[in-house]
C-alpha positions in Angstrom: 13.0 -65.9 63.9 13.0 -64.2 67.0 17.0 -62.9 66.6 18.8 -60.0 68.4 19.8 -59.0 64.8 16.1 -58.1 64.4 16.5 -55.4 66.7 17.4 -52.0 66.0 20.3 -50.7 68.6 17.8 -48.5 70.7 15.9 -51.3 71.0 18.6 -54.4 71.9 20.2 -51.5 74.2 16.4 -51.3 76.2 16.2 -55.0 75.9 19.5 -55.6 78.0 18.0 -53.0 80.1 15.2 -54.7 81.2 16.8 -58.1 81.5 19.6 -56.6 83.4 16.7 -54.6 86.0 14.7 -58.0 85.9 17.9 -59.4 87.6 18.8 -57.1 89.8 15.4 -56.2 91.2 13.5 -59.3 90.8 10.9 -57.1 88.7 10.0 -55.5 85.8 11.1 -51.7 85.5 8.2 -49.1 84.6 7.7 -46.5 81.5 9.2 -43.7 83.8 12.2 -45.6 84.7 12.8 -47.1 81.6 12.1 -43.4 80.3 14.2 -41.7 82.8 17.6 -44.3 82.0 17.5 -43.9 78.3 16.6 -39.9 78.9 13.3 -40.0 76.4 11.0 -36.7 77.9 8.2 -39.2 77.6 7.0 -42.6 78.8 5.4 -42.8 75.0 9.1 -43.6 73.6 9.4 -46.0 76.4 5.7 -47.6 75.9 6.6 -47.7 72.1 10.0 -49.5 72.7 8.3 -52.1 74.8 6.0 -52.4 72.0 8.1 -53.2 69.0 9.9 -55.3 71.5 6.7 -56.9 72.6 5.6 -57.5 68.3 9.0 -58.9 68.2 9.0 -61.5 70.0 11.2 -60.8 72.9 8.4 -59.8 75.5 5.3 -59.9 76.8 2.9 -57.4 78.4 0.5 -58.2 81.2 -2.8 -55.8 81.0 -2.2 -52.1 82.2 -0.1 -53.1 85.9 2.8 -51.1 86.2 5.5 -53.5 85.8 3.9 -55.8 84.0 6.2 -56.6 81.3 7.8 -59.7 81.0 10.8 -61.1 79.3 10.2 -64.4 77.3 13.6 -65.7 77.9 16.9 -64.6 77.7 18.9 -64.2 74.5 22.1 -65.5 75.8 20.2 -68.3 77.1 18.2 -69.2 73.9 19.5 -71.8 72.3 20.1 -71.4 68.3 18.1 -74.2 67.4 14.7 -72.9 68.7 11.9 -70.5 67.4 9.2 -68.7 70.0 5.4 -68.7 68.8 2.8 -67.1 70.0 0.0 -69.0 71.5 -3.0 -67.8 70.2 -5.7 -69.5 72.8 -7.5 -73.5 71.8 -9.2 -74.9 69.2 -11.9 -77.5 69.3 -11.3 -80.6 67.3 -14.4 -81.6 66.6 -17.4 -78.8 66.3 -16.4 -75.8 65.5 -17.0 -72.5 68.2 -16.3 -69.1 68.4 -13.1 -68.0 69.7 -11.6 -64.7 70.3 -7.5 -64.2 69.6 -6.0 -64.0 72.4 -2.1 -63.3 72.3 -0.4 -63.1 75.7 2.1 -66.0 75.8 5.1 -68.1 73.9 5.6 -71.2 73.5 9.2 -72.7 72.0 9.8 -75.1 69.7 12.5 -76.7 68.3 13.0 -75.4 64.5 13.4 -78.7 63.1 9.9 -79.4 63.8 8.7 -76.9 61.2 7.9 -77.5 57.5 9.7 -74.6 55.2 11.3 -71.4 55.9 11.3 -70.1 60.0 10.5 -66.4 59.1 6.7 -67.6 58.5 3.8 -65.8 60.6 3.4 -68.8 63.0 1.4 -69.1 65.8 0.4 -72.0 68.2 -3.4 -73.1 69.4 -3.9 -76.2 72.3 -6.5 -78.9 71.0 -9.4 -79.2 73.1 -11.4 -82.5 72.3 -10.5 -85.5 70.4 -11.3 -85.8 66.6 -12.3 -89.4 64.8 -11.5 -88.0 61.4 -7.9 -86.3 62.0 -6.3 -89.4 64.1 -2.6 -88.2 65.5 -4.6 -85.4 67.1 -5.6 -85.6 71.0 -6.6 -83.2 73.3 -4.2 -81.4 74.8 -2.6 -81.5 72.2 -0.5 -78.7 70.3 -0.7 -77.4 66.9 1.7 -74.8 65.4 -0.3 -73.2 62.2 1.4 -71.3 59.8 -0.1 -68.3 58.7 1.7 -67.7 55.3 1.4 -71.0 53.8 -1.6 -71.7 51.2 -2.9 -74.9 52.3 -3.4 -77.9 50.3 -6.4 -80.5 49.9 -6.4 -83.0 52.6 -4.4 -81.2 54.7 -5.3 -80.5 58.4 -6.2 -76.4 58.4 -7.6 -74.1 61.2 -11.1 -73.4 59.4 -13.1 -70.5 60.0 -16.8 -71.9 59.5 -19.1 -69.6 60.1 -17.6 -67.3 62.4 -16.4 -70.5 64.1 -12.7 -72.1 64.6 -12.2 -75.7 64.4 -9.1 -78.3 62.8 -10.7 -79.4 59.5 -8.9 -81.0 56.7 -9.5 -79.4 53.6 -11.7 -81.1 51.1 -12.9 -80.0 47.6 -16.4 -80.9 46.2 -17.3 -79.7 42.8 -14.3 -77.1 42.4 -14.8 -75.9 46.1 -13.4 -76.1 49.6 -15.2 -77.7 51.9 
């Protein structure tokens, strides 16, 4: 999922940048100097670099701070085997609240653990609460969600209810979901 090969060659090039100044100076570089190596006459072809970079997988960003980019991990010490997934924030097990999407971190799983093709939109959410009707599923808890499947009846979903988030599994009453 998250492969070097889905980088263009401006991009991998200002990927081993930033892993290569992360190592050497113990923090991240900024817009101007990442500007300034790669000779762009703006830090917008820098900021949009660290962008696609950022949508890709490979990075994260940390609010407005200077050097406040952060590498995930490092491709030649990823192992093959694993896929990155964004954490998306909790969800309650029980009664559903409202939650805001909040994407700022990665979380890595091992690619056997996931049902169909690894090029799905997937993206992780902590349980908070225990659930009587869903047993398996504790607080604490993770659950990876995949955004491109069409779920099933009696399978475990992330509902929206209302405006609210919550695990559900999907039932049907007279010809609709419930």
């Amino acid at each position: 999922m998250y492969s070097e090969s889905k980088l263009t060659k401006r991009q991998s090039e200002i990927f081993h940048f930033l892993c290569e100044f992360m190592e050497n100076e113990k923090m991240s570089p900024t817009y101007r100097e990442i500007a300034d190596h790669f000779g762009f006459k703006s830090t917008k072809a820098a900021a949009d670099h660290i962008l696609a970079l950022e949508k890709k997988g490979f990075i994260s960003r940390h609010g407005r701070r200077s050097r406040g980019i952060e590498r995930i991990l490092p491709l030649a010490q990823k192992p093959s085997n694993t896929i990155s997934v964004p954490i998306m924030g909790d969800i309650p097990a029980g009664i559903p609240e409202h939650k805001t999407q909040h994407q700022n971190r990665m979380i890595t799983i091992d690619a056997s653990m996931i049902k169909g093709p690894i090029h799905h939109r997937f993206f992780a959410l902590k349980v908070k609460g225990d659930s009587t009707d869903r047993p398996g599923i504790h607080d604490g808890d993770w659950v990876i969600a995949d955004a491109d499947v069409v779920p099933c009846e009696n399978e475990i979903v992330v509902a929206l209810i209302d405006g609210e988030n919550t695990l559900k599994t999907l039932a049907k009453k007279s010809a609709k979901f419930i």
